[in-house]
N, C-alpha and C positions, 0 to 999 in steps of 0.2 A: 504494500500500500504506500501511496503517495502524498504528499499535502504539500499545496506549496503558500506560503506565506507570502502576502504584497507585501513592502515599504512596514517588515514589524516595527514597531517603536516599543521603547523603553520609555515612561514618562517619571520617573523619579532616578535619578543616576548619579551613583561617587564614584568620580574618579580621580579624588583624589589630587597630588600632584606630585611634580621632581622622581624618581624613581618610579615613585610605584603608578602614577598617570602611563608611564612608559611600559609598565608592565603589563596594564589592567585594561587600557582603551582600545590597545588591537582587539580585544576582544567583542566589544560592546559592536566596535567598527564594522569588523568581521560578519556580524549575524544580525546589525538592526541598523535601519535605516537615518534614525537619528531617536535621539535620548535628551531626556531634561535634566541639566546638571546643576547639582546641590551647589550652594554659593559657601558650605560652611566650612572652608579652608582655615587652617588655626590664624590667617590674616583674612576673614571675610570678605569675601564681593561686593563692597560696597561703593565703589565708584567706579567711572566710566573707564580711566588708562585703567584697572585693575582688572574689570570687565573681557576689555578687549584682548590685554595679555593673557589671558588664561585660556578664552578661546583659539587662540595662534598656538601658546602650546599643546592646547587640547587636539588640534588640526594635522599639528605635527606629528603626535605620536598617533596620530590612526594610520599614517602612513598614506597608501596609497588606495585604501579600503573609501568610498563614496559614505558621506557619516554627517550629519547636521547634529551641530552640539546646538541646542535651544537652551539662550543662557540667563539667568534668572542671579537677583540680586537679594542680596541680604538683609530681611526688612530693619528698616531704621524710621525710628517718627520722624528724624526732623528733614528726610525729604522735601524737598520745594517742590512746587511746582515747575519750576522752570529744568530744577533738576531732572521730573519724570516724563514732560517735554521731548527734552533731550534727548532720553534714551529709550524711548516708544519702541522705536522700530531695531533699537539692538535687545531688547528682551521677549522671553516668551511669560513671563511669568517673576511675582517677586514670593520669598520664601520667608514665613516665620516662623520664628522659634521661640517658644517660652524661653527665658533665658536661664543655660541651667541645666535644661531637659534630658539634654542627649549629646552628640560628637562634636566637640568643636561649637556649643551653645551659648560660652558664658557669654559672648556679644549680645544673646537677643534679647528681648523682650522683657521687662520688669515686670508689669504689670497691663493685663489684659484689659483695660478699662475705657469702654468703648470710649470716650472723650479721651482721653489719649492719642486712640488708635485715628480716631475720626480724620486729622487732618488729612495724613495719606491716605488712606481708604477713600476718602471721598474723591481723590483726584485720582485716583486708583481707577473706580467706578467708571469719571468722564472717560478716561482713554480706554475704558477696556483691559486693564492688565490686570488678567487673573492675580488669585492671592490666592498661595499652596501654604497651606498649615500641618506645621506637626502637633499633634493636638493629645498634648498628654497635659493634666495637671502635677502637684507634686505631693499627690499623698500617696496612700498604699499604691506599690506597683499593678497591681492587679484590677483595679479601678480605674488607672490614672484618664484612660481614653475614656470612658463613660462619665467621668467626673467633669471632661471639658466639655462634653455634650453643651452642657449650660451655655458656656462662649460659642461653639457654634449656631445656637440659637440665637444668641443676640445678633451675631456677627449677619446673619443669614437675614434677619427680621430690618438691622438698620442700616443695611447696604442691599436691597433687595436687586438692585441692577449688576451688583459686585460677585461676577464668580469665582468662588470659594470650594477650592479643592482638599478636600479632606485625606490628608497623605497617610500612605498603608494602614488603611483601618483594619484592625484585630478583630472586632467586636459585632456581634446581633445589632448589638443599640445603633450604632452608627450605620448599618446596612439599612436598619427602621428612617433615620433621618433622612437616607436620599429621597425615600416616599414622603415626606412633610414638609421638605424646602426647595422649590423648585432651581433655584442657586448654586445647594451644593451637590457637589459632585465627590468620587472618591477616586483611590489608587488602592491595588490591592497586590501584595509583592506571593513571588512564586511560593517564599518558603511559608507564608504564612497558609498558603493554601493545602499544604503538607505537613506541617506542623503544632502540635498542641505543646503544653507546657510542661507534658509529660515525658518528650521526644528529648527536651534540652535537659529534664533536672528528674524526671521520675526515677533511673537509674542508676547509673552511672551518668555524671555531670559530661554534657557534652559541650566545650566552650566554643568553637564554632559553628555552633547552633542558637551560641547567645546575641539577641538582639533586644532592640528596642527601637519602636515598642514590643513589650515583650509575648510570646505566644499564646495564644487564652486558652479555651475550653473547649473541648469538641464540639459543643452546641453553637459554640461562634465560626470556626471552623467552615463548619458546613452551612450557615449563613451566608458569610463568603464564596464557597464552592457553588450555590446556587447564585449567587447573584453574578460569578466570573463567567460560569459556564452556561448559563443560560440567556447570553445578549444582552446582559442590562443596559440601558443606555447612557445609563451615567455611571459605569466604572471602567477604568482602565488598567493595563497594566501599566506596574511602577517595578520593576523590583527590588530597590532599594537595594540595590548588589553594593556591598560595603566594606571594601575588602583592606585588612589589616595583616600585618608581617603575624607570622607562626610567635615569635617571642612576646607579640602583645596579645595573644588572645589564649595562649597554654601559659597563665603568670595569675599571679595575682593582679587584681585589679582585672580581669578580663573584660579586652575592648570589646566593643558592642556591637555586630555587624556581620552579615554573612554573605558571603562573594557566590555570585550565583550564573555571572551575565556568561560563561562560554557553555552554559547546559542549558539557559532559561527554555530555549525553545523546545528541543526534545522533554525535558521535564514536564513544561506546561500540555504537551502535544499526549505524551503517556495519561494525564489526566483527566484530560478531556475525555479522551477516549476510552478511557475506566466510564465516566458520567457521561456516555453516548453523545459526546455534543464537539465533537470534531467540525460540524459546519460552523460554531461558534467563535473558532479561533480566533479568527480573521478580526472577527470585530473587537475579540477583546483587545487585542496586539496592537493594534491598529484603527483599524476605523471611527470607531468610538472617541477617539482622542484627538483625530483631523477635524472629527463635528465641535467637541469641546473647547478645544485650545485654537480652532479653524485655520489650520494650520495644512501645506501641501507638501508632504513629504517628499521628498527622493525617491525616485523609483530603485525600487530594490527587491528582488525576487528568492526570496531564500526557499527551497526545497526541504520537505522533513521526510524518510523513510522510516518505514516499522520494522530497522533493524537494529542489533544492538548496538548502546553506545557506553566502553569503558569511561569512567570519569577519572580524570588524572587524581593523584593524589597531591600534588597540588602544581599551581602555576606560578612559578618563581618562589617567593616567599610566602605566597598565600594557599591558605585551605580553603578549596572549595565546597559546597553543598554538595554529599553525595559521591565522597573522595570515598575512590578506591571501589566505588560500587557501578551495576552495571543499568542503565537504565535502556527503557524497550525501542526507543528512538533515538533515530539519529540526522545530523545535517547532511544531506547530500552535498561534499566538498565539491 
């Protein structure tokens, strides 16, 4: 059997940079047409020279692979006007973070309080430039996505022109939300469509399986699985492929993030077709996120067969999802 993928997209992507950009991007390059790259470098995206330099290098290491990096900015309040002006047409998108939350965070966000947020958001709105949120609060881990529900309520209610992408939701509660606000929208990464919380710590601790946000309950799970595989119109894929050296994630302190992007497609392709919905791919990968983001990707034709595919154990310094196992599909190189 055969499946061939238009123009896949990635819409949530780290890649990082310096070394491991050079490691990590041929791959992204390789198998998807263009990707939306995280701004949270431990010097954040927050101006324009910064902006543009990271795209040139980003350009550079895909090499000679056809790749649209769609590049997004690290929200800050006191943007102007004249600042988001400016750079309309160099962004696909700007990213917030509670500050704090997650990789590379302490730059974002103090306090979520819509009059705060208001000035940007409102000039946000005018021009059109989505706003991707990571949307965890900072109580119990296990809550923390359902406990921000509250802010994207607000968010959704007083910016109703403003779309508002909910990045890799874990949760039921938030798959409920896309039905209530016409606004938001979500992202939903490969592992979590594989993954419960039982996979990373029932066991044996698996620290390349640790992420954040962190994996929930089977019940949410298969929340997810129906809303990925069944066409939803407002989810796409992100994979928040997030890949970190073997020494920061087997250590104390295990960094947060699981590298996914040279198997996402056979991975996702084997799922699908567990959930009979192989004619769905397309949209999740893709289509879905050209309507969303309105955006016209590169043309790009990637091929999946149903035959087997070995997963390295890993790629340069990094552990990948599913190291050293064999999954049912493969890319026709």
């Amino acid at each position: 059997m055969q499946l061939t993928i238009k123009s896949p997209l990635d819409m949530h992507l780290h890649l990082r940079d310096g070394k491991m950009l050079k490691n990590v991007a041929p791959w992204s390059a390789r198998y998807f047409s263009g990707g939306l790259i995280m701004p949270n470098l431990v010097e954040p995206i927050t101006t324009q020279k910064a902006l543009m330099e990271y795209k040139k290098r980003i350009l550079q290491a895909c090499g000679d692979d056809s790749f649209e990096p769609y590049m997004t900015l690290f929200f800050k309040n006191d943007y102007t006007r004249e600042f988001l002006e400016e750079n309309r047409d160099k962004i696909t998108a700007i990213k917030l973070y509670p500050s704090g939350i997650t990789t590379n965070s302490d730059g974002g966000v103090k306090s979520m309080d819509i009059k705060t947020l208001s000035p940007v958001l409102e000039v946000m709105s005018e021009l059109e430039i989505p706003l991707c949120v990571h949307g965890e609060s900072d109580g119990f881990v296990m809550d923390r996505e359902k406990e921000f529900g509250k802010t994207y309520i607000k968010l959704a209610k007083a910016f109703p022109n403003l779309k508002i992408i909910m990045e890799h939701i874990t949760t039921a509660y938030s798959v409920g939300l896309l039905e209530k606000y016409d606004n938001l929208f979500a992202t939903i990464t490969l592992h979590h469509l594989y993954i419960t919380l039982d996979e990373v710590a029932g066991g044996v601790l698996r620290p390349h399986l640790f992420c954040k946000p962190i994996a929930k309950r089977p019940e949410d799970r298969e929340a997810l699985l129906k809303a990925a595989t069944s066409a939803h119109p407002k989810v796409m894929f992100g994979s928040d492929s997030a890949p970190h050296p073997i020494h920061a994630k087997e250590s104390c302190g295990c960094a947060a993030g699981i590298f996914t992007a040279p198997l996402a497609l056979p991975a996702l392709a084997q799922l699908f077709e567990v959930r009979n919905a192989l004619e769905n791919l397309q949209a999740f990968v893709s289509d879905n996120a050209c309507k969303i983001y309105n955006i016209k990707p590169l043309k790009k034709e990637i091929s999946l067969i149903n035959e087997p595919m070995e997963v390295a154990n890993s790629y340069g310094d990094v552990v990948p999802m599913f190291a050293g196992e064999t999954l049912k599909w493969r890319v026709d190189e």
